[in-house]
ROZAKE-25674 format. One record per residue (C-alpha): residue number from 1; chain; x, y, z; residue in one letter. Coordinates in steps of 0.02 Angstrom, whole numbers, plus 50000, padded with zeros to 5 digits. Layout:
! ROZAKE-25674
  resi  chain      x      y      z  resn
   NUM      A      X      Y      Z     A
...
This chain:
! ROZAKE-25674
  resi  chain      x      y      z  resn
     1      A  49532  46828  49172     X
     2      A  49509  46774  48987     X
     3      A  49650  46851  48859     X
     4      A  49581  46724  48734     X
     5      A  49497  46799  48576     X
     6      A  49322  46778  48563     X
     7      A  49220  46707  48435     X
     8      A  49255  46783  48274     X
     9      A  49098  46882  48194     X
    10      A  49068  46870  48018     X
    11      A  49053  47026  47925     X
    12      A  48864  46989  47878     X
    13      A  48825  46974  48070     X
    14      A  48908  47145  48114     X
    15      A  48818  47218  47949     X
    16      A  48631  47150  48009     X
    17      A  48680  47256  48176     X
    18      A  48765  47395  48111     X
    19      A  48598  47414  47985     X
    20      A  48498  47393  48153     X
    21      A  48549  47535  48238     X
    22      A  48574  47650  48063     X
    23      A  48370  47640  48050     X
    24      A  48353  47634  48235     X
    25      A  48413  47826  48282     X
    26      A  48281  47913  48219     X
    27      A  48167  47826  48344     X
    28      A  48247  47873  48491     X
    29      A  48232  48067  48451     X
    30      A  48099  48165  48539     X
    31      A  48079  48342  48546     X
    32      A  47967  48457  48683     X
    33      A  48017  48626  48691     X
    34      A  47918  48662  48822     X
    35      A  47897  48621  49003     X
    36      A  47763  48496  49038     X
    37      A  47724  48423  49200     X
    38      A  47879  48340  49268     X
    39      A  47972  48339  49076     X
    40      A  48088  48501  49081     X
    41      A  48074  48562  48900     X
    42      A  48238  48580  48792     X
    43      A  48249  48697  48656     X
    44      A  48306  48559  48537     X
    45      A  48276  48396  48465     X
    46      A  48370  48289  48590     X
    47      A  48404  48071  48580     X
    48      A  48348  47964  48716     X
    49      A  48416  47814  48768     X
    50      A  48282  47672  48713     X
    51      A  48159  47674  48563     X
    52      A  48031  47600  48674     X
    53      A  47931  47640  48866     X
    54      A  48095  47647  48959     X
    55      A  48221  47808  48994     X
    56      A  48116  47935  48881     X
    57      A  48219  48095  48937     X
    58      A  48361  48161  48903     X
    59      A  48525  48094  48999     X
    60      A  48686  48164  49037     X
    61      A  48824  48026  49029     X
    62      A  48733  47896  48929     X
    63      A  48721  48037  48787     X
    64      A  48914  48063  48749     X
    65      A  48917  47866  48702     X
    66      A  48754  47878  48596     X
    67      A  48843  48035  48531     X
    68      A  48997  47941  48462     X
    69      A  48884  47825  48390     X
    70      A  48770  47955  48287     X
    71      A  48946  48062  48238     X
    72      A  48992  47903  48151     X
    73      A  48847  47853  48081     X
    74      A  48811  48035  48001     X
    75      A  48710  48114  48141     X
    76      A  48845  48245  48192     X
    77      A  48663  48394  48186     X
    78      A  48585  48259  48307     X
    79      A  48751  48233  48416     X
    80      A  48747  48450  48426     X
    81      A  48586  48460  48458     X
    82      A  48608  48339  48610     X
    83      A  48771  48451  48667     X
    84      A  48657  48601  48646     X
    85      A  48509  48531  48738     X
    86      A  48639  48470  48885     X
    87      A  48735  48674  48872     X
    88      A  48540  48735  48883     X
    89      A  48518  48654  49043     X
    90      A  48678  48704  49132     X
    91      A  48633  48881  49082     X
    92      A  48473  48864  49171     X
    93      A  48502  48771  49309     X
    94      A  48711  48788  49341     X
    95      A  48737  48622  49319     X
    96      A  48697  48474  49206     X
    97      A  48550  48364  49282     X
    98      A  48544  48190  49292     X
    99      A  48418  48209  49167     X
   100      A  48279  48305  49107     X
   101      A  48128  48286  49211     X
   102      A  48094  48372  49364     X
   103      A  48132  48237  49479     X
   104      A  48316  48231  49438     X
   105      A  48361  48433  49485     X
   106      A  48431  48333  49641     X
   107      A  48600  48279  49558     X
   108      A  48709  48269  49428     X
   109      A  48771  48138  49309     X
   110      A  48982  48086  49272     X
   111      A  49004  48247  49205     X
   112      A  49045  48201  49010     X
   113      A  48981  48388  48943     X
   114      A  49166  48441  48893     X
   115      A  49204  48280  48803     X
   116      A  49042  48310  48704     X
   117      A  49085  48472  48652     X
   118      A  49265  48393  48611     X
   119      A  49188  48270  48490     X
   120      A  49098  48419  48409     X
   121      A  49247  48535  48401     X
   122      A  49348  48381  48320     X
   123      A  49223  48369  48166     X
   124      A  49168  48570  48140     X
   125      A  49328  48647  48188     X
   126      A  49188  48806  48220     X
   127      A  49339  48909  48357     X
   128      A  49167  49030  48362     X
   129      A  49065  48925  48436     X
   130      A  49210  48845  48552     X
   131      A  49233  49021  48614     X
   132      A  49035  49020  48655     X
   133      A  49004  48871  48732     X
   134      A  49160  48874  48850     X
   135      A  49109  48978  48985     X
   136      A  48961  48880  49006     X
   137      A  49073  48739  49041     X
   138      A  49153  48828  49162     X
   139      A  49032  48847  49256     X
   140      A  48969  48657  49255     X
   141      A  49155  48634  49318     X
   142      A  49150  48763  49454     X
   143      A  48971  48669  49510     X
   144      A  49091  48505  49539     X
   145      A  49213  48625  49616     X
   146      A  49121  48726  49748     X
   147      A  48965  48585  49772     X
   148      A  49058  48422  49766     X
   149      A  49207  48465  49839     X
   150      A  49313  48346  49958     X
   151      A  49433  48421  50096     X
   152      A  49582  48308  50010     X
   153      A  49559  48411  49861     X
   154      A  49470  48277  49768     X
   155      A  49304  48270  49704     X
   156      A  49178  48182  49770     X
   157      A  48966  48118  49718     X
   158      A  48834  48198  49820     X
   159      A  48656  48260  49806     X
   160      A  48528  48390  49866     X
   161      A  48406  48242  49903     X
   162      A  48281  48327  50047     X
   163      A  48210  48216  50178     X
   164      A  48086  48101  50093     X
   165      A  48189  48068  49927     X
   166      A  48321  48014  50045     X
   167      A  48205  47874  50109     X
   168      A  48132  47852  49957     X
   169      A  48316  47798  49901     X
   170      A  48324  47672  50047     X
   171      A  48180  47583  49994     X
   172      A  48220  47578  49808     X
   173      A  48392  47526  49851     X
   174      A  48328  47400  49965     X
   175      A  48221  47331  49873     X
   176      A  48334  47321  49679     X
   177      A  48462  47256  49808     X
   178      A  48365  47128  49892     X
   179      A  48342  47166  50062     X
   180      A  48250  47287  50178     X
   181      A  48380  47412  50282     X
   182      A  48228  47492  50361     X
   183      A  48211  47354  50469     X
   184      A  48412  47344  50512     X
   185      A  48374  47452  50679     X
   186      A  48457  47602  50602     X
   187      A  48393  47766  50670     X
   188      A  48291  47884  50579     X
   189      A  48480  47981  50571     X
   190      A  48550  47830  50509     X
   191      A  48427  47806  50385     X
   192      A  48433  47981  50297     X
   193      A  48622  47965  50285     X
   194      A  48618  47810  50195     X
   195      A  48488  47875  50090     X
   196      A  48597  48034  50049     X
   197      A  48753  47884  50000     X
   198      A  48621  47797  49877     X
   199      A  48599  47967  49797     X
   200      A  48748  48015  49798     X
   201      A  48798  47822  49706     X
   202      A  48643  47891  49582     X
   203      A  48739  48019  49528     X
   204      A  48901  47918  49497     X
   205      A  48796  47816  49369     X
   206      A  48866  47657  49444     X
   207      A  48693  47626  49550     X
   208      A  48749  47501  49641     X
   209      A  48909  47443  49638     X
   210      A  49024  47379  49782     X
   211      A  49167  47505  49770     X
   212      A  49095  47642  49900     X
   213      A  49028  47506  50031     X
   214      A  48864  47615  50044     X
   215      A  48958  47747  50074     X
   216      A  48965  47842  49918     X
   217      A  48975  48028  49977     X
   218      A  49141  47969  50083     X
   219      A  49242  47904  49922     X
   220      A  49336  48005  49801     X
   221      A  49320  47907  49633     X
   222      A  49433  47894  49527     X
   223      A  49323  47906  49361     X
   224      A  49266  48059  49390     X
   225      A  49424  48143  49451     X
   226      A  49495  48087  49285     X
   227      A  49353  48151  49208     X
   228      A  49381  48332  49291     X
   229      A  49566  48301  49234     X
   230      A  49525  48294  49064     X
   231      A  49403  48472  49081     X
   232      A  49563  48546  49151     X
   233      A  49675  48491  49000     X
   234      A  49543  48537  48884     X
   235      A  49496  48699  48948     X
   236      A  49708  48747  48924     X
   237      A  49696  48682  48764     X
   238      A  49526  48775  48725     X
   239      A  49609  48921  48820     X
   240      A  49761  48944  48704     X
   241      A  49672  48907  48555     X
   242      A  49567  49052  48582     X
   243      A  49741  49170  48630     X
   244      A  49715  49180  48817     X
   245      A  49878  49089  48871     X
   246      A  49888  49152  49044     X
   247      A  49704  49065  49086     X
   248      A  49780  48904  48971     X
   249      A  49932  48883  49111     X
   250      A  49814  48914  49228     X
   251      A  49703  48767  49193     X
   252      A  49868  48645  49146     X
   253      A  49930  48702  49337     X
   254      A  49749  48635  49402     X
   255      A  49758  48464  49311     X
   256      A  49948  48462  49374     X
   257      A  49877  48497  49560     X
   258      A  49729  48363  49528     X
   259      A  49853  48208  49460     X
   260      A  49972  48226  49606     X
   261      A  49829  48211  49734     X
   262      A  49744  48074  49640     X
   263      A  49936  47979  49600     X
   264      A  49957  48011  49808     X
   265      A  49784  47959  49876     X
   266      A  49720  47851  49739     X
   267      A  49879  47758  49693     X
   268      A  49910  47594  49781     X
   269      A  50080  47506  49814     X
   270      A  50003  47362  49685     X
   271      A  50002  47499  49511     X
   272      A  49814  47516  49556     X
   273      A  49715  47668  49574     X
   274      A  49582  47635  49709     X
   275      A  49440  47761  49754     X
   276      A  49504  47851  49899     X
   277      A  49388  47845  50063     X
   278      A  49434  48044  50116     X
   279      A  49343  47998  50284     X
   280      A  49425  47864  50353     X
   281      A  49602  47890  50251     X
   282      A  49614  47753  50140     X
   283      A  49571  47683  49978     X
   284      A  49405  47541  49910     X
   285      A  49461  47366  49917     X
   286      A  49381  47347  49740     X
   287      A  49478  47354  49581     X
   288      A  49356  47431  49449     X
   289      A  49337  47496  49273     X
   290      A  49316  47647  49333     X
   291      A  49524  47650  49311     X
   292      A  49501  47627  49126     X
   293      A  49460  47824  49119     X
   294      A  49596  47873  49186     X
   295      A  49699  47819  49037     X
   296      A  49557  47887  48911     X
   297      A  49609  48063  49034     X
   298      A  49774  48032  48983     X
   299      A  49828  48061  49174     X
   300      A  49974  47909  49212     X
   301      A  50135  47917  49157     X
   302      A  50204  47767  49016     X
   303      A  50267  47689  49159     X
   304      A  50110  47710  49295     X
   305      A  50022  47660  49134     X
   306      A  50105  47506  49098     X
   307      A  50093  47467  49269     X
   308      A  49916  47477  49297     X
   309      A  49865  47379  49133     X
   310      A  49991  47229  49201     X
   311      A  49883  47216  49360     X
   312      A  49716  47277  49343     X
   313      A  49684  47196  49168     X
   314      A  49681  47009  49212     X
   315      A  49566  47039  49353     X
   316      A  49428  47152  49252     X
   317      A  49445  47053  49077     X
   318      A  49332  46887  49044     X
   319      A  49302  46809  48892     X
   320      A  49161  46897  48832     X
   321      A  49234  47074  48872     X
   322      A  49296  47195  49028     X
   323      A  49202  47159  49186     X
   324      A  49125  47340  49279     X
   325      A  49211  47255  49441     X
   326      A  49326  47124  49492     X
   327      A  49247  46956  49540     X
   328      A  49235  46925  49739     X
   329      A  49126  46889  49860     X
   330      A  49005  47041  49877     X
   331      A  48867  47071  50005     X
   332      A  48739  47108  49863     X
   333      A  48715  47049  49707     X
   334      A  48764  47232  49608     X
   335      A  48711  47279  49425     X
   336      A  48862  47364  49426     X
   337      A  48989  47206  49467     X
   338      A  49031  47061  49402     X
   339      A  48981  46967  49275     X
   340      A  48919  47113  49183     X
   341      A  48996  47214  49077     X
   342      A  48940  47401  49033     X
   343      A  48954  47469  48875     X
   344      A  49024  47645  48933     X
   345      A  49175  47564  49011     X
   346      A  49204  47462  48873     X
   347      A  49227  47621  48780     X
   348      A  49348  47704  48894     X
   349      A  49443  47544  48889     X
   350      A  49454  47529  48741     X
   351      A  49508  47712  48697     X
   352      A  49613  47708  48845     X
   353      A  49721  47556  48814     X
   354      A  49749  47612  48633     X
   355      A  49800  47793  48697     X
   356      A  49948  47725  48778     X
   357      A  50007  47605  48651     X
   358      A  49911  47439  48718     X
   359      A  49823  47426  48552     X
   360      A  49819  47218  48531     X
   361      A  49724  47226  48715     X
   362      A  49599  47352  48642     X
   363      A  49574  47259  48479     X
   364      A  49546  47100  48600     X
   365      A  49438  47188  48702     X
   366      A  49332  47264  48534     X
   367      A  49331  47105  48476     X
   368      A  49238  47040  48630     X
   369      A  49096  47156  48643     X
   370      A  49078  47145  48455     X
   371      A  49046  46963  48487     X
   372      A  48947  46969  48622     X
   373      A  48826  47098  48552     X
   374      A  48803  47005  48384     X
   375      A  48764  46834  48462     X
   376      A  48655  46913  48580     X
   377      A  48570  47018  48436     X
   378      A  48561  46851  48342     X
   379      A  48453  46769  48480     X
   380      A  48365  46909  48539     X
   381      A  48347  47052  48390     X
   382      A  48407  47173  48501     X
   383      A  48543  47296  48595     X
   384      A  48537  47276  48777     X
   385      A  48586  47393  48953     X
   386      A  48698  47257  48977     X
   387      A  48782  47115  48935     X
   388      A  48859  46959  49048     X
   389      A  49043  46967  49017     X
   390      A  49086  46768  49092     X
   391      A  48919  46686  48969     X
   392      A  48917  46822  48800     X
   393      A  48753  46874  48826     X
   394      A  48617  46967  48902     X
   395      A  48590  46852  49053     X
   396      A  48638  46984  49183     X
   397      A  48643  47015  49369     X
   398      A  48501  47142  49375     X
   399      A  48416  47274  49513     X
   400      A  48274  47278  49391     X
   401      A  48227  47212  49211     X
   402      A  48342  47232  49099     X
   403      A  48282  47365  48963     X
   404      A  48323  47361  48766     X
   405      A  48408  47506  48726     X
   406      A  48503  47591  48586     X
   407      A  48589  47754  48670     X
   408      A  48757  47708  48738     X
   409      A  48745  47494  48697     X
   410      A  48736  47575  48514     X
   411      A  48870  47716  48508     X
   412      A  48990  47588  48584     X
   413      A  48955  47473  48440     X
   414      A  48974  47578  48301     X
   415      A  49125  47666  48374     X
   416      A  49213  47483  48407     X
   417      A  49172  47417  48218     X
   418      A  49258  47579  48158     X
   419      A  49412  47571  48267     X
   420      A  49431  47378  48228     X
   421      A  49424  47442  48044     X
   422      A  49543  47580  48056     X
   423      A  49654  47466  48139     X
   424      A  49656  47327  48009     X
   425      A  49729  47465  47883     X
């Protein structure tokens, strides 16, 4: 753990970036209204995550953090056009795809949706269109609710992955892993089960990462129950707002329900929430940022709170910025893990720690990954996936090559500039 500051940035640096990704947006906006082979056509312009080759579709999570990053720079039409692309799609389909191409009707994403339409809400104030758009979210939340449902309660990752996408997953895994589990004498059973776990960890976003021990559809995470949390306090809040105040205690008594069973099964003796393994009864051995969302949920108390920054803090912050995972010995080398640091979880660490008061350990923290982008963007002229949290640059542990990209590398950016900003008023 690192508390020290990082290098400071001058304000030219953070200008040559900031002007980087102002002229950079419009590049990453494509727009097919129509189906076309594998691309599912969306009925508006929507942003992609790269301005090059790589990750030309539409995606669900990445998209609230390029969001936040167009609101601020002046894109709110952009950021709404996203949230009605991603609205379009749950219409269609029930749910909200990994993203939109064919090949990803298999699974979802970390469902982000309501927090999009939050950010929207926030700058048009439009109660009509809240009052539209909400029962579509509803029913992305009852997909999470009836198809990824955990007998604890909980919420759990899964897919619809048939037989040879399930193998297909071993092999990729295996091979962005390093290793060949086809020839580890599992049966053919054995196989398609792990292959169903790396789908499942697909649709966590985290793919790989050591907290679900290849075992992803077993493990309750705690990111996305805090993520369902925070639909269930929004949806009361969206509920009274529109004058329906029985369905608004309704939804308050289902995020009441959902942070007693995560405080019971996810809460360790050690202030730690811990992914809990529903199968075998216990919790992950690996302290994550995935924890950092709870406190952007708003679910611990000022005391859990406290408690969980004391402890999970040191072992997640470096010098260059918050670690995905705490560093130990792993049996893979992990994209998601240690060193690197993600710029999603940066984000809800950042937003998280300064909910609850902790806002010198945010500013630290902004600080970082303002420094780390701008030296990197120094040497290299670009925004990366990425970034190696231990070295301050983009000299990561990687599954495959590292791509450029804008999207959520981007919205993080411009959304830490302005909150180091604000907070120097």
């Amino acid at each position: 753990m690192a508390c020290n500051p990082a290098p400071k940035s001058s304000e030219e640096e953070i200008a040559r970036v900031r002007e980087f990704i102002r002229t950079s947006w419009e590049g990453t906006v494509r727009f097919n209204p129509t189906d076309s082979q594998t691309l599912i056509g969306l009925p508006r312009p929507y942003t992609v995550p790269c301005a090059g080759e790589t990750f030309q579709e539409l995606y669900y999570w990445d998209t609230f953090f390029a969001n936040e990053g167009l609101i601020r720079d002046g894109h709110l039409d952009q950021a709404r056009n996203n949230t009605e692309d991603m609205l379009y799609l749950v219409r269609r389909y029930g749910f909200m795809p990994n993203g939109s191409r064919t090949w990803y009707l298999n699974r979802s994403q970390p469902p982000f949706l309501c927090m999009m339409v939050d950010r929207i809400f926030e700058q048009t104030r439009d109660t009509a269109w809240l009052a539209e758009v909400f029962p579509t979210l509803r029913r992305e939340y009852d997909f999470w609710m009836t198809r990824r449902i955990a007998p604890c309660g909980l919420n759990h990752y899964a897919s619809s992955a048939d037989t040879a996408l399930r193998l297909e997953f071993v092999a990729t895994a295996g091979q962005r892993l390093g290793t060949d589990f086809r020839k580890k004498g599992l049966s053919e059973s054995e196989l398609l089960k792990l292959g169903a776990h790396f789908a499942a960890e697909a649709e966590s976003g985290w793919d790989f990462n050591p907290r679900f021990e290849r075992r992803c559809e077993d493990f309750c995470p705690v990111d996305l129950n805090a993520n369902l949390y925070f639909y269930e306090t929004a949806f009361a809040r969206y509920a009274a707002l529109l004058g329906d105040e029985a369905s608004a205690a309704e939804w308050q008594r289902a995020a009441d329900v959902r942070r007693k069973r995560i405080n019971r099964l996810c809460l360790a003796d050690d202030g730690i929430y811990y992914d809990y393994d529903y199968v075998n009864d216990r919790r992950s051995t690996v302290v994550s940022g995935a924890v950092f969302s709870l406190l952007y949920a708003g679910l611990p108390d000022a005391q859990q709170a406290r408690r969980l920054v004391k402890k999970a803090l040191p072992r997640l912050e470096f010098e260059y910025g918050i670690a995905v995972c705490e560093e130990k010995p792993y049996e893979y080398v992990y994209q998601w893990s240690y060193p690197n640091g993600w710029a999603p979880i940066t984000y809800l660490a950042i937003r998280g720690l300064d909910r609850y008061g902790f806002s010198a350990k945010a500013r630290r923290i902004a600080r970082k990954y303002v420094a780390t982008v701008v030296a990197t963007f120094a040497q290299t002229h670009n925004l990366w996936e990425k970034y190696n949290v231990r070295e301050g640059n983009a000299n990561v542990s990687h599954e495959y090559q590292t791509p450029p990209m804008l999207g959520w590398s981007a919205g993080t950016f411009v959304y830490v500039c302005d909150f180091l900003a604000e907070k120097q008023l």
